[in-house]
C-alpha positions in Angstrom: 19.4 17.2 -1.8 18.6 13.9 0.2 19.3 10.3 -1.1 16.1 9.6 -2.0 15.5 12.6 -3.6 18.8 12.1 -5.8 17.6 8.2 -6.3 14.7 9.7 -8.3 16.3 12.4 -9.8 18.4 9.1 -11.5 16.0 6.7 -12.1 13.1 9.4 -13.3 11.0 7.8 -10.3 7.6 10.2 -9.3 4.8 10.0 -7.7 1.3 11.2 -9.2 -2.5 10.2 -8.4 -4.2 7.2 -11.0 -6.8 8.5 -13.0 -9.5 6.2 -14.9 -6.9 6.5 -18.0 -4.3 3.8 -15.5 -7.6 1.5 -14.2 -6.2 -1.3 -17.1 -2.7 -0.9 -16.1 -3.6 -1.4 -12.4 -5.9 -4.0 -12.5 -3.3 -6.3 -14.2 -0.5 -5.1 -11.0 -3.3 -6.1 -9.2 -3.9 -9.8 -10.7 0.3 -9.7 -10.4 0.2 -9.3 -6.5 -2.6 -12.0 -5.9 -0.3 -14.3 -8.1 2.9 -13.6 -6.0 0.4 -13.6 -2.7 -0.6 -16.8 -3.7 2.8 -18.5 -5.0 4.5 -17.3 -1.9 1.9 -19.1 0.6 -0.6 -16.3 0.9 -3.7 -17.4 -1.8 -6.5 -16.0 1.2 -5.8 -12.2 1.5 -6.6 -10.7 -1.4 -7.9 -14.6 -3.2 -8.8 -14.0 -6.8 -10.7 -11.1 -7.3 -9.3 -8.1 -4.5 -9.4 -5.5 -4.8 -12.6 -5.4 -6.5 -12.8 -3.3 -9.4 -15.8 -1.6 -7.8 -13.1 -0.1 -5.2 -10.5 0.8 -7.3 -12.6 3.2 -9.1 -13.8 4.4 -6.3 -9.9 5.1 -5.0 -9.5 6.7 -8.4 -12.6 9.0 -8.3 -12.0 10.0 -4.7 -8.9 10.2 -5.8 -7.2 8.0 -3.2 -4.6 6.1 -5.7 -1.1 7.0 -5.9 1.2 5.6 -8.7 4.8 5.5 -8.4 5.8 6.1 -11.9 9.0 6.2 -13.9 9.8 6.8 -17.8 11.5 3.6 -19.5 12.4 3.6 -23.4 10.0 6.9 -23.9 6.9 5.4 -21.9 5.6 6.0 -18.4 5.7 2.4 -16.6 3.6 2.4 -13.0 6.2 0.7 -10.6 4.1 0.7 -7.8 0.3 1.9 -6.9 -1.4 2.2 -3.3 -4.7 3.9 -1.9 -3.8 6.8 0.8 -7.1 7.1 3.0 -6.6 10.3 5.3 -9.1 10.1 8.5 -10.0 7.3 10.7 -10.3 3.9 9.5 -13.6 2.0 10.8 -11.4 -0.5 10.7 -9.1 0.3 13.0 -11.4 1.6 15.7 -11.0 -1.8 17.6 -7.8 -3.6 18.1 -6.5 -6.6 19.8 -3.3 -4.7 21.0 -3.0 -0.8 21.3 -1.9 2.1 18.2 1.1 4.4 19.2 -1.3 7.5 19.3 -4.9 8.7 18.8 -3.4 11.5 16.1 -4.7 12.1 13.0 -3.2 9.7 10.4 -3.4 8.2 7.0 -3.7 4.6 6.1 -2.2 2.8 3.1 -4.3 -0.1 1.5 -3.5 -1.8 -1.3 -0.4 -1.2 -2.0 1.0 -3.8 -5.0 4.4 -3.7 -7.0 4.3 -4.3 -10.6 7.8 -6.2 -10.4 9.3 -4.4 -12.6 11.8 -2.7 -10.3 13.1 -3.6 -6.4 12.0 -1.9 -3.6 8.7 0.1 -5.3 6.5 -0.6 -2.2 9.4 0.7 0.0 9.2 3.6 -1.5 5.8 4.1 -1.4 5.7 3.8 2.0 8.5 6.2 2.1 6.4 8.9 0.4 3.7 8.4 2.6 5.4 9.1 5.8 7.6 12.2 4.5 4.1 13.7 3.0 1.8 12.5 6.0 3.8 11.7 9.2 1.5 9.5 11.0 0.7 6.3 8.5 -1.1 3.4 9.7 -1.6 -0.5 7.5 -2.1 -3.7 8.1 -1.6 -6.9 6.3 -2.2 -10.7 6.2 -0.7 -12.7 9.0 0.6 -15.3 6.0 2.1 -11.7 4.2 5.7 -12.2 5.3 6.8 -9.7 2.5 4.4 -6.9 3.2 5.5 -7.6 6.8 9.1 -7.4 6.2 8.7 -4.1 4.2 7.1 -2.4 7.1 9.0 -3.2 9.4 12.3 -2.6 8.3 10.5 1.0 7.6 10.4 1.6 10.9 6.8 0.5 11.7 5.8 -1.0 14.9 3.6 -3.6 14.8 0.9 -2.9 17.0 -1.9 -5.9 17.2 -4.7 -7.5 15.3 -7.4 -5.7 13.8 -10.4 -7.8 12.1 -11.8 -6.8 8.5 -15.1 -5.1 8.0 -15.5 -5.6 4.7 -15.2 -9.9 3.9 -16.7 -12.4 5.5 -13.9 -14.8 6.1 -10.2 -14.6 6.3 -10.7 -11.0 8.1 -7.7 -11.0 10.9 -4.9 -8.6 9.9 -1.5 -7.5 11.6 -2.2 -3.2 12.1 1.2 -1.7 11.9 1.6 2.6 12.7 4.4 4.8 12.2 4.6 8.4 13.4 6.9 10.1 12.2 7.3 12.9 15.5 
């Protein structure tokens, strides 16, 4: 049995996919992360209103959302969520800089801890790259944290990418990880 797999044995820690049941639950993580984002000198990346709520039911219906979930006092708590996107990111087909490998990969977006326990986007991560091998993200150049998280996972930071989807604020730091 690996570590991790005997740190989630202990703390009840799983992973499952969000259904429209969790959409309450994860919209307040959500409001959360743009708080801490914005308290910690990042108010731009996701402002006040990202992810819209339009996209996370789409995650949820296309069934994109993962939850890392864990049982406290008889309830299930979500720790952590993300959206796992397998195929190529329209995204990502342009960058400043050059990705490890033209390999098929998937991309976290997303990702937000509810703060209730240390290290839940670490995990995530984690999960992603023992089920997927080859995970690209990217993040806010003012997203020290996020930052930080992937790169003591290992991820190599790998240029600038620009946003498809906003009109303003749109560069973002890609990051990749293959896992060979």
């Amino acid at each position: 049995m690996t570590q991790a797999n005997i740190a989630n044995k202990a703390t009840g820690r799983r992973f499952r996919r969000a259904t429209m049941h969790d959409l309450p639950q994860m919209q307040k993580i959500y409001a959360h992360a743009r708080a801490l984002m914005a308290a910690n000198g990042n108010p731009t990346q996701w402002g006040t209103e990202f992810p819209r709520e339009s996209v996370i039911i789409d995650d949820i219906a296309n069934q994109r959302t993962m939850l890392l979930v864990d049982v406290h006092n008889g309830r299930e708590r979500i720790l952590a969520q993300f959206a796992l996107c397998p195929g190529e990111d329209p995204t990502y087909a342009s960058i400043d800089g050059a990705w490890l490998d033209n390999d098929t990969y998937v991309t976290i977006h997303r990702i937000a801890s509810s703060g209730l326990v240390r290290h839940a986007a670490r995990d995530c991560i984690t999960w992603a790259l023992k089920h997927y091998g080859n995970v690209r993200a990217d993040t806010h150049p003012n997203n020290k944290a996020m930052q930080h998280v992937l790169e003591t996972a290992g991820f190599a930071r790998c240029g600038l990418i620009q946003l498809l989807d906003r009109p303003t604020d749109t560069t973002r730091i890609a990051y990749q990880r293959h896992e060979w």
